[in-house]
LOKOL-728497 format. One record per residue (C-alpha): chain; x, y, z. Coordinates in steps of 0.1 Angstrom, whole numbers, plus 5000, padded with zeros to 4 digits. Each point is the difference from the previous one (the first is absolute). Example, Ala and Ser with C-alpha at 12.3 -4.5 7.8 and 13.67 -1.06 7.14 Angstrom:
residues 2
A | 5123 | 4955 | 5078;
A | 5014 | 5034 | 4993;
***
This chain:
residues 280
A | 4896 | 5009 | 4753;
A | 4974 | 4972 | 5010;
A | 4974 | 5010 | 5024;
A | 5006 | 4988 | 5038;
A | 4978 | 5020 | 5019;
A | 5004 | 4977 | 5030;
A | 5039 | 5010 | 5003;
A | 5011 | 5031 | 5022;
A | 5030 | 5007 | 5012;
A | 5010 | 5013 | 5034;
A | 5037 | 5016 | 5002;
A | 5013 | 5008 | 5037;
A | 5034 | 5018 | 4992;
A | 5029 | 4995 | 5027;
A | 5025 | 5024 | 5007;
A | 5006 | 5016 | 4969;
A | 4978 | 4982 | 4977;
A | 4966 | 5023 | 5010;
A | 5000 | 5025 | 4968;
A | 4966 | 5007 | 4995;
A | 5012 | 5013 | 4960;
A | 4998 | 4966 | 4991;
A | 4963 | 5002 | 4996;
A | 4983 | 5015 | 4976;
A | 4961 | 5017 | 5012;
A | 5009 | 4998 | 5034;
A | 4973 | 5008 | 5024;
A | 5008 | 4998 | 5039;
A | 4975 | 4981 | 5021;
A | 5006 | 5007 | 5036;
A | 4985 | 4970 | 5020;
A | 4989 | 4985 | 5034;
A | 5001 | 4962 | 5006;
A | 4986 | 4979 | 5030;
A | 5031 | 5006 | 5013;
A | 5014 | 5032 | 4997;
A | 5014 | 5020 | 4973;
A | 5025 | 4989 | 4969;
A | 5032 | 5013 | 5000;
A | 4991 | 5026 | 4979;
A | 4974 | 5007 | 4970;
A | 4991 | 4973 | 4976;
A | 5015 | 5016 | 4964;
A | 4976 | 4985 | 4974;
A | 5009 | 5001 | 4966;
A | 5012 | 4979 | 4966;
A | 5033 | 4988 | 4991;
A | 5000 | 4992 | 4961;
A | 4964 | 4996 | 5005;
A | 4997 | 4980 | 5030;
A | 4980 | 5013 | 5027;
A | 5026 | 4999 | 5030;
A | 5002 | 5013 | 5037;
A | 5029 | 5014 | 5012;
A | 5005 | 5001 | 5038;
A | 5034 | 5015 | 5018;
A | 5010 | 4977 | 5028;
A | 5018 | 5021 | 5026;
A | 4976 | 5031 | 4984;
A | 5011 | 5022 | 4977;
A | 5021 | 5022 | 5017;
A | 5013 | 4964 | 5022;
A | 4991 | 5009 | 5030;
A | 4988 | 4968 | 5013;
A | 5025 | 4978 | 5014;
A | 4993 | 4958 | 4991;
A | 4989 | 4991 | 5033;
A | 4972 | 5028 | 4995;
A | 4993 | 4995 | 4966;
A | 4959 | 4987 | 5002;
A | 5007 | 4969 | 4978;
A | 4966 | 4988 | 5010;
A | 4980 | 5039 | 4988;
A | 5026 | 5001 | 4968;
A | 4986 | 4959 | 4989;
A | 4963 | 5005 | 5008;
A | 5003 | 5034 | 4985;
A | 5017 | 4987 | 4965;
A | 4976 | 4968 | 5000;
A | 4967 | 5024 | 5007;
A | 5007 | 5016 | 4969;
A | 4997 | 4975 | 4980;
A | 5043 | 4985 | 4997;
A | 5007 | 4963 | 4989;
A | 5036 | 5004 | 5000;
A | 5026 | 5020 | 5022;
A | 5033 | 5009 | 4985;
A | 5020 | 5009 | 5024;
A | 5035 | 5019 | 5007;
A | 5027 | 4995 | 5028;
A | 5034 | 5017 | 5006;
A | 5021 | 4965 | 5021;
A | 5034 | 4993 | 5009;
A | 5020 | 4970 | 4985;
A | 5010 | 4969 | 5021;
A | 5016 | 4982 | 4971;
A | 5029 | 5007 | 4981;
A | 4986 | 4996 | 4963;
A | 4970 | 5022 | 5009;
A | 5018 | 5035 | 4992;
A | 4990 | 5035 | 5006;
A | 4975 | 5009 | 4972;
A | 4988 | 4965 | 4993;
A | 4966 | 4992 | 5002;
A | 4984 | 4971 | 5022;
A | 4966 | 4984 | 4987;
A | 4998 | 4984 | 5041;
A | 4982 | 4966 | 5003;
A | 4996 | 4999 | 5037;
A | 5005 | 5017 | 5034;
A | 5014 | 4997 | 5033;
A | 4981 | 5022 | 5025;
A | 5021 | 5014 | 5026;
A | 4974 | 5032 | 5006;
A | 4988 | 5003 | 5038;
A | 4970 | 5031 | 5004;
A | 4982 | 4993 | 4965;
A | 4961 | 4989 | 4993;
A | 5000 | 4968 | 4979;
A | 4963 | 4994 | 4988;
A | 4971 | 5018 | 4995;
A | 4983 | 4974 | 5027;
A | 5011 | 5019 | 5032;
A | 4970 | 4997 | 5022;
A | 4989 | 5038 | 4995;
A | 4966 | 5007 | 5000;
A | 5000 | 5019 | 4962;
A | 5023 | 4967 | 4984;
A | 4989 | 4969 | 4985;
A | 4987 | 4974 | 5021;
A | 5018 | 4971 | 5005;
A | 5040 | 4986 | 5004;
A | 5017 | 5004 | 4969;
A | 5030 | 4971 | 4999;
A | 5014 | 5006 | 4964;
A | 5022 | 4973 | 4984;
A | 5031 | 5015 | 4997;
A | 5025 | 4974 | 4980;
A | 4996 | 5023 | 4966;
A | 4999 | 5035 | 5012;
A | 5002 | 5021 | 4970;
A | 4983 | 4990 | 4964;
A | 5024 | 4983 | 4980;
A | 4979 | 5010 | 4967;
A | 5008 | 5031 | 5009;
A | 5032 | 4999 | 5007;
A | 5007 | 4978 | 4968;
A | 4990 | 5032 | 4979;
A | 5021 | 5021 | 5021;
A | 5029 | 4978 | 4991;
A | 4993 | 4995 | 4963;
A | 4998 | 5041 | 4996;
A | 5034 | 5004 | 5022;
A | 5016 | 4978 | 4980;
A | 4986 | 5017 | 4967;
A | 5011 | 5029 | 5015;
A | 5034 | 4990 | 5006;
A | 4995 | 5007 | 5038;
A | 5026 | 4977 | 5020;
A | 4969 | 4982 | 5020;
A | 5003 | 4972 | 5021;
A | 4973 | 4978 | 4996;
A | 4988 | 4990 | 5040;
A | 5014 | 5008 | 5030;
A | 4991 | 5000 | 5038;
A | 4998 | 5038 | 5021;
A | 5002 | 4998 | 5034;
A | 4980 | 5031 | 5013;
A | 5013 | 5018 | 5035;
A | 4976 | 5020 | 5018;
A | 5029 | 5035 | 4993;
A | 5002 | 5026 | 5000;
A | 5037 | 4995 | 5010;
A | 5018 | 4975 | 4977;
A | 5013 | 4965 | 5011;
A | 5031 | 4996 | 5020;
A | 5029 | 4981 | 4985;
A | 4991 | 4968 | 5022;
A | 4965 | 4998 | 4989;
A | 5012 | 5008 | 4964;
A | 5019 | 4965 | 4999;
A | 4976 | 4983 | 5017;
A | 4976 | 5012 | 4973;
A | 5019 | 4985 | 4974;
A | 5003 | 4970 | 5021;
A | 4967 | 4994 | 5001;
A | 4997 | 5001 | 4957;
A | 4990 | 5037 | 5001;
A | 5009 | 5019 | 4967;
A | 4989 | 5034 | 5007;
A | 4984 | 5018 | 5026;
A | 4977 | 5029 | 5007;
A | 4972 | 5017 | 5023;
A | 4967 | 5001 | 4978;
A | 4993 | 4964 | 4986;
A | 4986 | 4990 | 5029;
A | 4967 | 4998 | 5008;
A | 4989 | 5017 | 4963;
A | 5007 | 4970 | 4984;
A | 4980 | 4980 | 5026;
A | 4971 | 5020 | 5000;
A | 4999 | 5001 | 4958;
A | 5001 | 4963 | 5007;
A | 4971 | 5002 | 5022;
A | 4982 | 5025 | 4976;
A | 5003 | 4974 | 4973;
A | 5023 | 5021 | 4980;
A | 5026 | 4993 | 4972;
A | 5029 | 5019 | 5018;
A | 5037 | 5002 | 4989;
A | 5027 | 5020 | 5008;
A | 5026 | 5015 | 4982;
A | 5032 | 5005 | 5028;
A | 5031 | 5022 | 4990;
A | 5029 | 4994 | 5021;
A | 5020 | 5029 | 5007;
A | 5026 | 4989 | 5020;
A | 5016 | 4968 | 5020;
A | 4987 | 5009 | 5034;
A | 5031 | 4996 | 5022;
A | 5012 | 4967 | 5000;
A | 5019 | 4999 | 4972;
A | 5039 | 5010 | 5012;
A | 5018 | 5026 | 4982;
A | 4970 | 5017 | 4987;
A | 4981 | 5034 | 5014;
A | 4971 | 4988 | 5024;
A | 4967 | 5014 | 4990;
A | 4990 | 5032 | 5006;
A | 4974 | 5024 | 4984;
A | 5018 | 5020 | 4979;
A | 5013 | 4973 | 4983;
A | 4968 | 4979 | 4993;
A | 4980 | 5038 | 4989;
A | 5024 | 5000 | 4978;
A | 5003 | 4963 | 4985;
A | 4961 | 5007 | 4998;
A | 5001 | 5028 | 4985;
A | 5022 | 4982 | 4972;
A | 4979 | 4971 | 4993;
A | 4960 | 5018 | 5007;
A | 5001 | 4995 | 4962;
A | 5004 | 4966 | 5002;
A | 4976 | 4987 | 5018;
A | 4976 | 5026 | 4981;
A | 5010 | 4988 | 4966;
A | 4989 | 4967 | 5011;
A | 4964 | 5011 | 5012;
A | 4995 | 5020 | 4973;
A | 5007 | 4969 | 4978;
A | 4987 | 4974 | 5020;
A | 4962 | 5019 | 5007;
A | 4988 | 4998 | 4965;
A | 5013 | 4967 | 4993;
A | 4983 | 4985 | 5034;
A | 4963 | 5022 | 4991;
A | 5001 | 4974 | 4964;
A | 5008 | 4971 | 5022;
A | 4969 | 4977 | 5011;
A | 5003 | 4998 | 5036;
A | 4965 | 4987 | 5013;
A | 5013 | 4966 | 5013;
A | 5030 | 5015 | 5016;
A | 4976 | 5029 | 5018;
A | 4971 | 4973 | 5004;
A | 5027 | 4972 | 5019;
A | 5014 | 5030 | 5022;
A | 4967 | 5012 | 5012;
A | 4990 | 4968 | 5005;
A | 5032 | 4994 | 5026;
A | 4990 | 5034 | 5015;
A | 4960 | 4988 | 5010;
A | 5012 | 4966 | 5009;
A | 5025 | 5007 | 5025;
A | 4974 | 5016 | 5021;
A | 4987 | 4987 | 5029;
A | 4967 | 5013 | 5012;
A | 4984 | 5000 | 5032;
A | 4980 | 4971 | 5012;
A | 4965 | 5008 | 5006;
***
């Protein structure tokens, strides 16, 4: 395997997807950032070789509902110890008929519908960065990335569609059927509670962030079908957890040979130039 020291890989496991036993060595690194505590331990470790940090989102025992999840401790945390990439993991609903149950989304872009959530590390608080952070947000997750994803789903024979859009609600309830239409009026193809803000803060961090989403049922606005409820997506999840593991496990060593400098150099160069420091 050819040498890129520079390449880590940060894993933060959605419902489901946070089994630690997919890292060999694993050493737990319990953490404290400038603001607050991850979700749970950092799991350091190798996959195939690859050093990689595994981080549950909702904790390991989920606990932690998405509005509470500390997307701002869980991206400074990951980026602190050293991560160029995060592959990430979703359970979401489908809007759109051809997206079924058990397919995989490699989403494109986002509609933020989240009301209570931290979006930037630049908040004013007297231990954060100086300095307004105004991050482009036209590209929001690393299309590199998600190109590899793609190519190793299909390889895989993984029904995978390619891009899609996730609008993210603040939950914990689920949509009602009026806002589930509207959603798909509005070009929505799935829908969840966790994109937003960790892909926006990645994006601030100057991270190559992607995000493997599962859809586990048609939230309710398809007629004729059950509405969403839990035991129904646990176990849809529970299902296709190997899926979406099948393609990390394949997709880690393959990105580690990669050469990624100008894809890590033009993202943290979009990170430092978005912010605006004070005048002096």
């Amino acid at each position: 395997m050819a040498s890129n020291c520079n390449v880590k890989i940060g894993i933060i496991g959605g419902s489901g997807l946070d089994d630690p036993d997919i890292l060999e060595g694993r050493t737990e690194q319990y953490v404290v950032t400038p603001f607050g505590k991850p979700s749970d331990a950092l799991i350091l470790g190798k996959i195939k070789n690859v050093d990689c940090v595994l981080l549950a989102r909702h904790g390991r025992q989920h606990t932690i509902m998405p509005t509470n999840v500390n997307y701002q401790a869980n991206i400074w945390a990951l980026k602190e110890e050293g991560c160029t990439h995060l592959l990430v993991t979703t359970a979401c609903g489908s809007l759109r008929e051809d997206i079924q149950p058990g397919d995989i989304v490699l989403i494109d872009q986002f509609i933020d519908r989240t009301t209570k959530r931290a979006e930037t590390f630049y908040d004013g608080q007297p231990t954060s960065p100086t300095g307004v952070c105004h991050i482009p947000m036209a590209e929001p997750f690393c299309s590199k990335t998600r190109k590899v994803l793609l190519e190793i789903a299909q390889g895989l024979g993984v029904k995978c569609h390619p891009r899609g859009t996730m609008v993210t609600i603040e939950g914990p309830r689920f949509s009602s059927r009026a806002e589930s239409l509207m959603f798909r009026q509005w070009g929505a193809d799935v829908i969840n509670m966790t994109t937003v803000p960790e892909v926006v803060l990645a994006k601030e961090a100057g991270l190559c962030y992607a995000s493997i989403a599962m859809a586990t049922d048609y939230d309710c606005w398809k007629e004729h079908e059950e509405a969403v409820c839990v035991d129904n997506v646990l176990k849809t999840m529970k299902e296709n957890a190997n899926k979406a593991s099948s393609i990390l496990l394949t997709a880690i060593p393959q990105i580690y040979q990669m050469d990624w400098e100008s894809t890590i150099n033009a993202h943290k160069l979009m990170s430092q130039s978005s912010v605006m420091l004070p005048k002096h």
